[in-house]
LORO-936839 format. One record per residue: residue in one letter; x, y, z of N, C-alpha, C in turn. Coordinates in steps of 0.02 Angstrom, whole numbers, padded with zeros to 5 digits, always signed. Atoms other than C-alpha are relative to their C-alpha. Layout:
<rs>
AXYZXYZXYZ/...
</rs>
This chain:
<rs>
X+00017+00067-00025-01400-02449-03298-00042-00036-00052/X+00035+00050+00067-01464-02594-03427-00068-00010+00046/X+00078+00019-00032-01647-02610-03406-00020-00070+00020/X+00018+00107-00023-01715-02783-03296-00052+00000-00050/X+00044+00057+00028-01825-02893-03373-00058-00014+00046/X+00061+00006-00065-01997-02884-03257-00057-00034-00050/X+00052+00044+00022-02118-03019-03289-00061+00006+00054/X+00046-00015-00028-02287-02976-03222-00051-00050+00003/X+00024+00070+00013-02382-03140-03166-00089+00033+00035/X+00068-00023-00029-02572-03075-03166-00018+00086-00037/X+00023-00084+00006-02660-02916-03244-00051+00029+00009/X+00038-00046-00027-02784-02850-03128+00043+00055+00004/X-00042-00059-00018-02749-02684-03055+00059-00005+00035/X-00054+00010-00012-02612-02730-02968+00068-00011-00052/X-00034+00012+00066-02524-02810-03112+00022+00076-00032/X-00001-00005+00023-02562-02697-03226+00037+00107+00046/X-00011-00070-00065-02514-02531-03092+00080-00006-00001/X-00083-00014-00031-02330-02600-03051+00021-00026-00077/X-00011+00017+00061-02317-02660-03223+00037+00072-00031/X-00009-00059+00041-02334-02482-03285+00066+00037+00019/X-00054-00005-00055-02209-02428-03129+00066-00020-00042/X-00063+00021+00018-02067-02535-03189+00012+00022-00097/X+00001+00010+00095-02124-02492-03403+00056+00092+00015/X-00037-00066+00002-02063-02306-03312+00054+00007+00030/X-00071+00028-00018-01911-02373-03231+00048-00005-00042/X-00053-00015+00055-01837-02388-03382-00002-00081-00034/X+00000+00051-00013-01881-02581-03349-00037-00037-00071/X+00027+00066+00070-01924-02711-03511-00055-00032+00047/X+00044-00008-00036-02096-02754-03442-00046-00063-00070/X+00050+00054+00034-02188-02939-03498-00068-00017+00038/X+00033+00004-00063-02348-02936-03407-00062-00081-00040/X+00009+00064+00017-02429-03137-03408-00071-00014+00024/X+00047-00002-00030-02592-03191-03414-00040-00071-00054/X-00010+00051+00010-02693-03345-03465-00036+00044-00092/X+00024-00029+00064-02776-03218-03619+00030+00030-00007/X-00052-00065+00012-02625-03131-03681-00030+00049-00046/X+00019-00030+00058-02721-03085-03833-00075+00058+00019/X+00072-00031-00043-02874-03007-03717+00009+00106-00013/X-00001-00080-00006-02941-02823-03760+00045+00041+00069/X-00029-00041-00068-02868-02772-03581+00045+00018+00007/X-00089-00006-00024-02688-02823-03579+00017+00034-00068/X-00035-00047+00026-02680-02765-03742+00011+00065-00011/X-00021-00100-00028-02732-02587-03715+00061+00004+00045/X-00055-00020-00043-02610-02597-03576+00070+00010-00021/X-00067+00007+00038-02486-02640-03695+00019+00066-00034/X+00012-00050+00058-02527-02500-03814+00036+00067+00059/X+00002-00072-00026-02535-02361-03678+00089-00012+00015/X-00054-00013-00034-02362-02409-03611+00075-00005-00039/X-00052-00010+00019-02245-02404-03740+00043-00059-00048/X-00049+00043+00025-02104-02514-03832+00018-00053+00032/X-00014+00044-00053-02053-02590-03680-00056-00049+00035/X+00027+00010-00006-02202-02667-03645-00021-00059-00039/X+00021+00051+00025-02276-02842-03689-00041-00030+00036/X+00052+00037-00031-02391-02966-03660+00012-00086-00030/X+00005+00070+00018-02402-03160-03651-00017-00048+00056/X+00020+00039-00026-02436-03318-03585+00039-00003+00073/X-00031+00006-00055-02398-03375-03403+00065-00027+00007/X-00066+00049+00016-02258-03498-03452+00056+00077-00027/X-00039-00049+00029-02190-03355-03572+00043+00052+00062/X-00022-00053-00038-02181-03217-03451+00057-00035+00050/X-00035+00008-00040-02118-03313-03302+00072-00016-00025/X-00062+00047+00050-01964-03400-03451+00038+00092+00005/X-00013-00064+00042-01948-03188-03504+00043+00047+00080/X+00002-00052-00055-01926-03115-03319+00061+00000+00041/X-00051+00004-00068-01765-03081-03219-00030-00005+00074/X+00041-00011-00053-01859-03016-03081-00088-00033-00023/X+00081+00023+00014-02046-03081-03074-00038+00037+00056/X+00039-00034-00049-02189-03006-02978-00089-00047+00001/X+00085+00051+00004-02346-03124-02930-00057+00040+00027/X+00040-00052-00012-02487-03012-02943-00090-00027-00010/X+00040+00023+00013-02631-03135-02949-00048+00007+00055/X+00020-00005-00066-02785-03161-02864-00002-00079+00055/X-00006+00046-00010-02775-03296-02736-00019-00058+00003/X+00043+00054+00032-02890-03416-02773+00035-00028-00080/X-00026+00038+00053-02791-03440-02943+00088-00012-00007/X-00057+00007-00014-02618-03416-02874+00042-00058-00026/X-00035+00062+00023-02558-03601-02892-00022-00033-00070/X+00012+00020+00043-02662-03630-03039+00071+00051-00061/X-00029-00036+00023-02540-03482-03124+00071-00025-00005/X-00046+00032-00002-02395-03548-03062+00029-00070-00026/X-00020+00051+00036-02417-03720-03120+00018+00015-00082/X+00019+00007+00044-02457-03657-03277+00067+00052-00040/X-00036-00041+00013-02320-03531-03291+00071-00054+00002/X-00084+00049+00006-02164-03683-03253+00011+00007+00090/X-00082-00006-00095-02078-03694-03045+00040+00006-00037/X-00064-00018+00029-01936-03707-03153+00010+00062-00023/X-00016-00067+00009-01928-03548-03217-00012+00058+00032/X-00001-00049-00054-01939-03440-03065+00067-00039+00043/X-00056+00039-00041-01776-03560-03005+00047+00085+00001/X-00029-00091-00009-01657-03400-02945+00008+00051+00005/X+00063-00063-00006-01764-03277-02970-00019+00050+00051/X+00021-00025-00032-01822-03141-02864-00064+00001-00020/X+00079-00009-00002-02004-03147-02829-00049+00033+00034/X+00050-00028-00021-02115-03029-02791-00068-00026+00038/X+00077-00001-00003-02259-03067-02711-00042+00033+00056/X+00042-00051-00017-02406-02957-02698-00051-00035+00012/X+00056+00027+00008-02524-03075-02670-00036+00020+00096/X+00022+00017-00080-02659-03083-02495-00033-00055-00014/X+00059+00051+00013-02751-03239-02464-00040-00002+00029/X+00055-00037-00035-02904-03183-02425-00070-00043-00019/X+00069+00058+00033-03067-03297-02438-00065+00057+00020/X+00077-00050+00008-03229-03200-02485-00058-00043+00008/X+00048+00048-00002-03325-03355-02458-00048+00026+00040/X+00061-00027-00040-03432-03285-02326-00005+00056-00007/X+00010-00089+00014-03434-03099-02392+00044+00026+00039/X-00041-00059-00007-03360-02949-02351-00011+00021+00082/X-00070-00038+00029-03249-02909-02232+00038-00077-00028/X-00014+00093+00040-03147-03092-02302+00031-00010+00072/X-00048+00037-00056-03050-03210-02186+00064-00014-00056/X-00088+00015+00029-02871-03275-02205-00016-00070-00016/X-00016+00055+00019-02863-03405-02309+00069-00073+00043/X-00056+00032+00001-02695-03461-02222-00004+00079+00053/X-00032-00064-00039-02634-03343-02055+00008-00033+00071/X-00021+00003-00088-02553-03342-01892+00048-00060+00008/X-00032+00038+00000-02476-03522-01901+00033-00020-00090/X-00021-00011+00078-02440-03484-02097-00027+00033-00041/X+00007-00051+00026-02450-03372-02234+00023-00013-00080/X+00000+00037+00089-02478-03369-02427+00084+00017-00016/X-00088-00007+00021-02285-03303-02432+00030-00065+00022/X-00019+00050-00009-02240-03443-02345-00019-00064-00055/X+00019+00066+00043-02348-03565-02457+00034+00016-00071/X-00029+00002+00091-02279-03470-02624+00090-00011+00003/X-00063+00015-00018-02110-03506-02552+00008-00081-00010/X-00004+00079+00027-02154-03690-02560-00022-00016-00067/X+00005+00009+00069-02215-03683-02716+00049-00001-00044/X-00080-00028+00048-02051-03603-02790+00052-00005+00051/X-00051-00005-00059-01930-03672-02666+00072+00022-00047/X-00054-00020+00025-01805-03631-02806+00008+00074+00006/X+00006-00049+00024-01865-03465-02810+00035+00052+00060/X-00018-00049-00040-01810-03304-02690-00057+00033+00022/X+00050-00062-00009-01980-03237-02623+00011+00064+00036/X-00015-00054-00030-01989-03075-02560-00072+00028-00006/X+00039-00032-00021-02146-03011-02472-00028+00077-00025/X-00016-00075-00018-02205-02838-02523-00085+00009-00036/X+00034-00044+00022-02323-02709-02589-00079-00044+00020/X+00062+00044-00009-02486-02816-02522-00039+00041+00076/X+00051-00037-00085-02535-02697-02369-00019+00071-00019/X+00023-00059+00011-02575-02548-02488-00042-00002-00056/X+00036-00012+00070-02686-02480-02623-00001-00010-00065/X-00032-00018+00063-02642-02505-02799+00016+00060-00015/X-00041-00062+00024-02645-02316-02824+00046+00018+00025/X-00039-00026-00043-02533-02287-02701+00086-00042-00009/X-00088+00070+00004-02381-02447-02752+00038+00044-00035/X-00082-00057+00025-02283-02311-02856-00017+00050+00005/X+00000-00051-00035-02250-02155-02806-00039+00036+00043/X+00040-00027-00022-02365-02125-02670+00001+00045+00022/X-00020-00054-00013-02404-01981-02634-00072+00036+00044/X+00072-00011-00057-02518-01915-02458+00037+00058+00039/X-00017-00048-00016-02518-01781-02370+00049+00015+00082/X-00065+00003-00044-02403-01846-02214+00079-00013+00006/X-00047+00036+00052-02283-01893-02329+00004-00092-00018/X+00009+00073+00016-02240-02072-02397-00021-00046+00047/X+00020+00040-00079-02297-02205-02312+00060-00058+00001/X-00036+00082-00002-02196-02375-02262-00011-00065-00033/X-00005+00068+00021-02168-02537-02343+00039-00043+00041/X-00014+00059-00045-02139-02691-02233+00005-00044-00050/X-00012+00068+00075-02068-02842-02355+00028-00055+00071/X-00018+00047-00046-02023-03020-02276+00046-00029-00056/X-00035+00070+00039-01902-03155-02348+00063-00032+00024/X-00038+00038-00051-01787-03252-02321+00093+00006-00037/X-00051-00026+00012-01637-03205-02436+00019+00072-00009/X-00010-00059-00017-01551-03055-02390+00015+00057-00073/X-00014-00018+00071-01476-03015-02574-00070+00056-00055/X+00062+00000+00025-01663-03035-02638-00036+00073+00036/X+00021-00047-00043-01714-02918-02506+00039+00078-00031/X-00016-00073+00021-01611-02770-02554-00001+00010-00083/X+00046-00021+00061-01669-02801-02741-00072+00046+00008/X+00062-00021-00031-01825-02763-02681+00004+00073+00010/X+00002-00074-00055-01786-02626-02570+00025+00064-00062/X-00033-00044+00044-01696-02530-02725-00082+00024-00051/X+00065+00006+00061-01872-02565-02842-00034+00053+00042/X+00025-00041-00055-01953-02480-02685+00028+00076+00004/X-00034-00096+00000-01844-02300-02682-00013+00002-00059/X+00024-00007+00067-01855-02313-02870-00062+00041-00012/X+00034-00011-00021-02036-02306-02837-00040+00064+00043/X+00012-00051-00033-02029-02165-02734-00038-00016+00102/X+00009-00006-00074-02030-02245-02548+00035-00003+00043/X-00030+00007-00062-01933-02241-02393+00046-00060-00013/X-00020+00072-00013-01802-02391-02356-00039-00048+00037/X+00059+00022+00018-01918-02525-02343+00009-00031+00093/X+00006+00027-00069-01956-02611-02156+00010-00078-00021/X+00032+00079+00006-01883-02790-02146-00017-00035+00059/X+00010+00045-00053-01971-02921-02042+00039-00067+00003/X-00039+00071-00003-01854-03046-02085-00025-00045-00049/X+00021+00045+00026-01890-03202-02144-00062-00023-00031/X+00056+00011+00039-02031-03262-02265-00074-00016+00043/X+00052+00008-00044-02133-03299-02101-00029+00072+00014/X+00032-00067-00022-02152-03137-02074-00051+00038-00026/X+00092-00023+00013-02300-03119-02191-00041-00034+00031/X+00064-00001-00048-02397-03183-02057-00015+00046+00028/X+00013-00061-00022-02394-03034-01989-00031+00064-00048/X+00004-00069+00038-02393-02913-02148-00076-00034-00063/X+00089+00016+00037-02563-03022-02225-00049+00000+00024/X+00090-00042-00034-02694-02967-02078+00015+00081-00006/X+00004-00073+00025-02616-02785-02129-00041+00020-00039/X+00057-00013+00052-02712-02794-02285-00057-00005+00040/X+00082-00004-00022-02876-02852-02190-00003+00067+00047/X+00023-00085-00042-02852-02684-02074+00005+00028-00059/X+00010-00047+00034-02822-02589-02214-00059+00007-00040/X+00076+00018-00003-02987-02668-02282-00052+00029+00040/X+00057-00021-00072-03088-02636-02130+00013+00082+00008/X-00015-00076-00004-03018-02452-02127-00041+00025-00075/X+00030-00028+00066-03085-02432-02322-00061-00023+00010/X+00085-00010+00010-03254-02484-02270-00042+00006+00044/X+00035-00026-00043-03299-02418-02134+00010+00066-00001/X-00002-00076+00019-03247-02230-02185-00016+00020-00089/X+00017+00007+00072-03286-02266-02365+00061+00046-00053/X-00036-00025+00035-03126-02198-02421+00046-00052+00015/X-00055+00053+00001-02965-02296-02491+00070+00014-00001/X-00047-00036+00018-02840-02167-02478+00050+00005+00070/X-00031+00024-00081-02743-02225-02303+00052-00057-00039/X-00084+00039-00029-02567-02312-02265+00012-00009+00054/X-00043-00004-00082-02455-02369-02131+00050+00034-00006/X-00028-00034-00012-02333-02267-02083+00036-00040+00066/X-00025+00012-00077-02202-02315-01931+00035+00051+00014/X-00031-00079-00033-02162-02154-01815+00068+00000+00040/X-00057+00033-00046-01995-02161-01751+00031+00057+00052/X-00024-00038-00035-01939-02062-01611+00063+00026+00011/
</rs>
């Protein structure tokens, strides 16, 4: 299989986690940021190989078959402007984002929930684009190959094209998880963006970060 083209929009841990994921996929791997030239991304570059690059927001998103929005949300739309709408037109899009406001401390509120949801808003942003909900209700260590001692856990993705959706779902077994849970349509990260705040509230009130969802099926 010819290796995709994964443009990584953001290099915190997230970013720089599924970045590595797809550099071992076999996947050509541009990960985008507004300091391409920054000590960080370029170690990241270094550790991961040939396949591996780094550049601007515009660049990456121009470079990426698939894209993955791995920012934090407070700079979300600044990234996006800065990266093109046009060049996420057809696109499958990842996004890992929560919108989570820390304004009043820790645990955060929803920026956006219940009558809408940052998937929904990055859907208007890139109405050209294909979003597809995912990896935003777990750990970073845990987004590729996780591995616990009840076995894998579940991924819940939302969106609204079906196509897009079983891209996804393939990146996901790749990955090493289950066939993925869909909720349907791009609304359905209203539901899968107060997941993150439980999974929040579960990491700090036992002071460990090593928990998933799981759905038990009878």
């Amino acid at each position: 299989m010819n290796p995709t083209k994964i443009g990584i929009l953001g290099t915190g841990d997230v970013g720089r986690v599924l970045g590595k994921g797809f550099v071992a996929r076999g996947d050509d791997v541009k990960i985008g940021s507004r300091e391409p030239k920054s000590d960080k991304v370029q170690t990241w570059v270094g550790e991961n190989g040939a396949r591996a690059s780094a550049g601007t927001f515009a660049e990456t998103a121009k470079f990426g078959e698939v894209l993955v929005l791995a920012t934090l949300w407070n700079g979300t739309k600044s990234a996006l402007d800065l990266a093109g709408p046009d060049s996420f037109a057809g696109k499958v899009v990842i996004d890992a984002t929560n919108p989570l406001d820390f304004s009043q401390g820790f645990p955060p509120r929803l920026a956006l929930g219940h009558t809408d949801s940052g998937g929904e808003q990055v859907q208007r942003w890139l109405p050209k684009a294909r979003v597809v909900k995912c990896f935003n209700i777990v750990g970073n260590p845990y987004m590729v190959n996780p591995k616990l001692p009840g076995g894998p856990p579940d991924m819940w993705i939302a969106g609204n094209d079906e196509a897009a959706k079983k891209t996804v779902g393939q990146i996901l077994r790749d990955f090493g998880w289950p066939d993925p849970i869909d909720t349907g349509g791009i609304e359905g990260a209203r539901l899968l963006e107060p997941m993150c705040l439980l999974w929040l509230l579960q990491g700090a009130r036992t002071g460990t970060w090593n928990h998933a969802f799981k759905l038990l099926r009878g």
